[in-house]
ZAMARPA-811393 format. One record per residue (C-alpha): x, y, z. Coordinates in steps of 0.05 Angstrom, whole numbers, padded with zeros to 5 digits, always signed. Last residue first. Layout:
XYZ;...
// end
This chain:
+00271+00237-00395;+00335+00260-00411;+00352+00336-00402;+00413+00351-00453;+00425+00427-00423;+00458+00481-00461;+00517+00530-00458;+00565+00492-00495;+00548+00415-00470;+00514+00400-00401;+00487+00332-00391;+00428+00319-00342;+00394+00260-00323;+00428+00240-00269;+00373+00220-00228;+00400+00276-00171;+00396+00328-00227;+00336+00313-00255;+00306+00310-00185;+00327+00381-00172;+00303+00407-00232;+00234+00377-00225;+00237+00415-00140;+00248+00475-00178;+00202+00473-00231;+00145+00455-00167;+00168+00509-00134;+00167+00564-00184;+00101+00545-00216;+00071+00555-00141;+00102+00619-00135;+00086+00641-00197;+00013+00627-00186;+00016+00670-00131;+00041+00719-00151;-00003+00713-00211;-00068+00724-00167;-00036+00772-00116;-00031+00818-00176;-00094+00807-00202;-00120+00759-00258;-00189+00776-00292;-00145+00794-00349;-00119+00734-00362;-00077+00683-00342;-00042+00618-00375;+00010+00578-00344;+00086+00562-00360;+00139+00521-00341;+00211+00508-00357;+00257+00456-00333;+00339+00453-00341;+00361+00513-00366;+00441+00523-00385;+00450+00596-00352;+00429+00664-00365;+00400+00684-00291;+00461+00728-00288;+00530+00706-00330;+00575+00688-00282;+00533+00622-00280;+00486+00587-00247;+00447+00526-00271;+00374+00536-00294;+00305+00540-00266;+00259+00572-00299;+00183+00602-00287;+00128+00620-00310;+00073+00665-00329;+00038+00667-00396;-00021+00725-00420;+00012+00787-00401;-00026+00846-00393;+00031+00909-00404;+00014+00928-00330;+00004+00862-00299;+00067+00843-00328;+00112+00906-00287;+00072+00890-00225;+00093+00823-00231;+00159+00836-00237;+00171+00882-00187;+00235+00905-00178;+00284+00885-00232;+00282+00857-00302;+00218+00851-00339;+00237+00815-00414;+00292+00787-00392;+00258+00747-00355;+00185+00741-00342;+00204+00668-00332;+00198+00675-00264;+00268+00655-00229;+00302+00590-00201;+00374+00566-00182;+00409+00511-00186;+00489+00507-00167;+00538+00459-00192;+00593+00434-00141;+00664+00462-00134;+00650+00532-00106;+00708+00574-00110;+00706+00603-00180;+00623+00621-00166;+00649+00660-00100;+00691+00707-00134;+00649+00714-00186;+00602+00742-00140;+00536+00709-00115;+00476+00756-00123;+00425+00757-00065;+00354+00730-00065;+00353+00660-00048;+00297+00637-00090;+00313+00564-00071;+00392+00567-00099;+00411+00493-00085;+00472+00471-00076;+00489+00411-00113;+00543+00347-00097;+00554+00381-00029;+00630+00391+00001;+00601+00399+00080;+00665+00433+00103;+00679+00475+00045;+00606+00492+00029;+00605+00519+00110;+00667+00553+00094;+00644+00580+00027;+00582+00622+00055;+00627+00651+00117;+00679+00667+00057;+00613+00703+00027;+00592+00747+00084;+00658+00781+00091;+00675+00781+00020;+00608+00823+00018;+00616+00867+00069;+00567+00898+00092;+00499+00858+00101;+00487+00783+00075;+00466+00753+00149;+00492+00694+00155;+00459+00644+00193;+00477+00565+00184;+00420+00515+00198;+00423+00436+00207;+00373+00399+00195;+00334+00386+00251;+00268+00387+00235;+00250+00428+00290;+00318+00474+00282;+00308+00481+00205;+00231+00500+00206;+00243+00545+00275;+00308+00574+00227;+00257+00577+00162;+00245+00655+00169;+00302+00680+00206;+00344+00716+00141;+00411+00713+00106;+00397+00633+00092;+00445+00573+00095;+00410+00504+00098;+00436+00443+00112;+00468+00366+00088;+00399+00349+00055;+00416+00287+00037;+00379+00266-00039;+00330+00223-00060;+00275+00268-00072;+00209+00228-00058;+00238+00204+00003;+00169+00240+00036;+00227+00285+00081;+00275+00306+00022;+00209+00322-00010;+00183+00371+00041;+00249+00400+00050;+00245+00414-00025;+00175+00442-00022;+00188+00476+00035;+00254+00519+00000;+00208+00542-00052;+00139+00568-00019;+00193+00600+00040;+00205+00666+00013;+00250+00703+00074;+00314+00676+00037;+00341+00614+00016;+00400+00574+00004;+00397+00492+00005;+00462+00451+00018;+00450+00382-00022;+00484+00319-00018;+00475+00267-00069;+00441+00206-00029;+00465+00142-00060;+00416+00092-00090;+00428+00121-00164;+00510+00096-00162;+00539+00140-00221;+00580+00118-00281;+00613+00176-00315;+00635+00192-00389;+00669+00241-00433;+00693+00204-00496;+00745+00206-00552;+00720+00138-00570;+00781+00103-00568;+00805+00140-00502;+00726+00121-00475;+00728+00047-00480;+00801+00051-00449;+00768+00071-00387;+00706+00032-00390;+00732-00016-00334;+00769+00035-00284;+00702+00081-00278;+00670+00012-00271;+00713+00002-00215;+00708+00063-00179;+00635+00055-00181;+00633-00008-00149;+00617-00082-00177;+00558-00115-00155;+00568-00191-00175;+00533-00215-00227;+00467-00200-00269;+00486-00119-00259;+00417-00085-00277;+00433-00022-00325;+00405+00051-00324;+00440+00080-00388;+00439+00152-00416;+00470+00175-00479;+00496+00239-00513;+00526+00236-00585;+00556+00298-00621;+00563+00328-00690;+00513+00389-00675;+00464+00352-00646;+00451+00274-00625;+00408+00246-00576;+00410+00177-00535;+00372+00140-00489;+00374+00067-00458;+00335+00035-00403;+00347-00038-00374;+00415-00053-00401;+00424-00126-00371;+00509-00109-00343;+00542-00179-00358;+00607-00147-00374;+00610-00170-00444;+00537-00142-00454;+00561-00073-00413;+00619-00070-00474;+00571-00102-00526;+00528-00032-00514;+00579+00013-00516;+00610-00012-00579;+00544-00016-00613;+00520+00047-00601;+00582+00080-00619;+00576+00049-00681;+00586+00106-00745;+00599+00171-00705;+00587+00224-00657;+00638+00266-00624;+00629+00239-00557;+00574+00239-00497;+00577+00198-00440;+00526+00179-00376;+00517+00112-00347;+00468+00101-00293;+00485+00040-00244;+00431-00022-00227;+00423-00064-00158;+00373-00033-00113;+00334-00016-00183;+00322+00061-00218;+00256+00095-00225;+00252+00105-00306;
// end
């Protein structure tokens, strides 16, 4: 649910047990917090749960509900964070030459119907600087030839400086190191086809036109060392056939692929996504 002016989201998982429920909810009942959406899940032995809650009294701060549920979560043996859902989360946005992706999330971030601060956009090609510099959002060069710690400490100076909430991979096509993953301090999405792993490399669509695919997709996931293997967020998928061409399913993808993207991005900015052991708790 769209959150209220006035309401904070609430996110915590534990090692589940007999009352947790209960104890969180009296503790927002004792503090006058009017729970307006609640949802939970439990695997594996442990709880997740997301609140959006109306304050009935006066608007207390983060930092002090943080404070508040502190001892809460030492009985509990909880992980927990209370989030403000009318602030912006700022987002740096990396693309390439394929525009279909990054568009749709400028085009969002314009329409408010992403509500996030698109602090810029760092690409190793031209295509979206007339985009960047008309819209004026600011637009950072660097070209992603030679050297690669070269390129990269360019990449982490402008992160370092703007210190996003997300960056945004919007089908930027160039590997990040390790190196660069162990200095980057917010979460990164990216998106890919869903072909993978099952056609890896140039030319995927070529590669599923050949064997006559009937599904194309796409994911988008958080990064991590491991390539395009980490914690999804959003899936998609649509059918084809084999009236489909090449062109056809390209573009299909690409439309798949931005829309998945754009989904991912909102989950994250609603906070509405919990990471746990290599996979994604994505609350509705």
């Amino acid at each position: 649910m769209r959150p209220e002016p006035s309401t904070i989201v609430f996110l915590c998982h534990s090692p589940d047990r007999v009352g947790l429920v209960a104890r969180i909810t009296n503790f927002f009942a004792n503090e006058n917090l009017n729970i307006l959406d609640l949802a939970q899940h439990t695997e594996d032995g442990r709880f997740f749960m997301r609140i959006v809650g109306r304050e009935e009294s006066a608007r207390q701060d983060i930092r002090t509900w943080q404070a508040k549920f502190r001892a809460v979560a030492a009985e509990l043996d909880m992980e927990y964070a209370f989030h403000d859902p009318m602030e912006r989360p700022g987002v740096v946005m990396f693309c390439s030459k394929t525009l279909p992706c990054p568009m749709e999330i400028i085009s969002r971030h314009l329409s408010n119907d992403l509500n996030i601060s698109l602090l810029a956009i760092v690409s190793n090609h031209l295509e979206i600087a007339p985009i960047a510099e008309q819209l004026e959002i600011p637009f950072h060069h660097i070209p992603t030839v030679g050297d690669a710690h070269a390129f990269e400490s360019r990449q982490l100076e402008v992160l370092q400086l703007l210190q996003p909430d997300l960056v945004v991979l919007a089908r930027y096509m160039k590997i990040l190191s390790e190196e660069f993953l162990r200095q980057v301090s917010a979460p990164i999405i990216n998106i890919h086809h869903s072909f993978l792993p099952s056609f890896i490399g140039n030319d995927p669509y070529e590669q599923a036109y050949r064997r006559g695919v009937k599904l194309i997709g796409a994911t988008a996931h958080f990064v991590t060392r491991e390539l395009d293997e980490g914690p999804i967020i959003i899936q998609d998928v649509t059918r084809v056939n084999h009236r489909f061409s090449v062109a056809d399913m390209k573009q299909l993808g690409s439309d798949i692929e931005k829309q998945v993207l754009a989904s991912a991005v909102r989950k994250f900015v609603e906070h509405k996504v919990m990471q746990w052991q290599g996979r994604t708790i994505v609350f509705h």
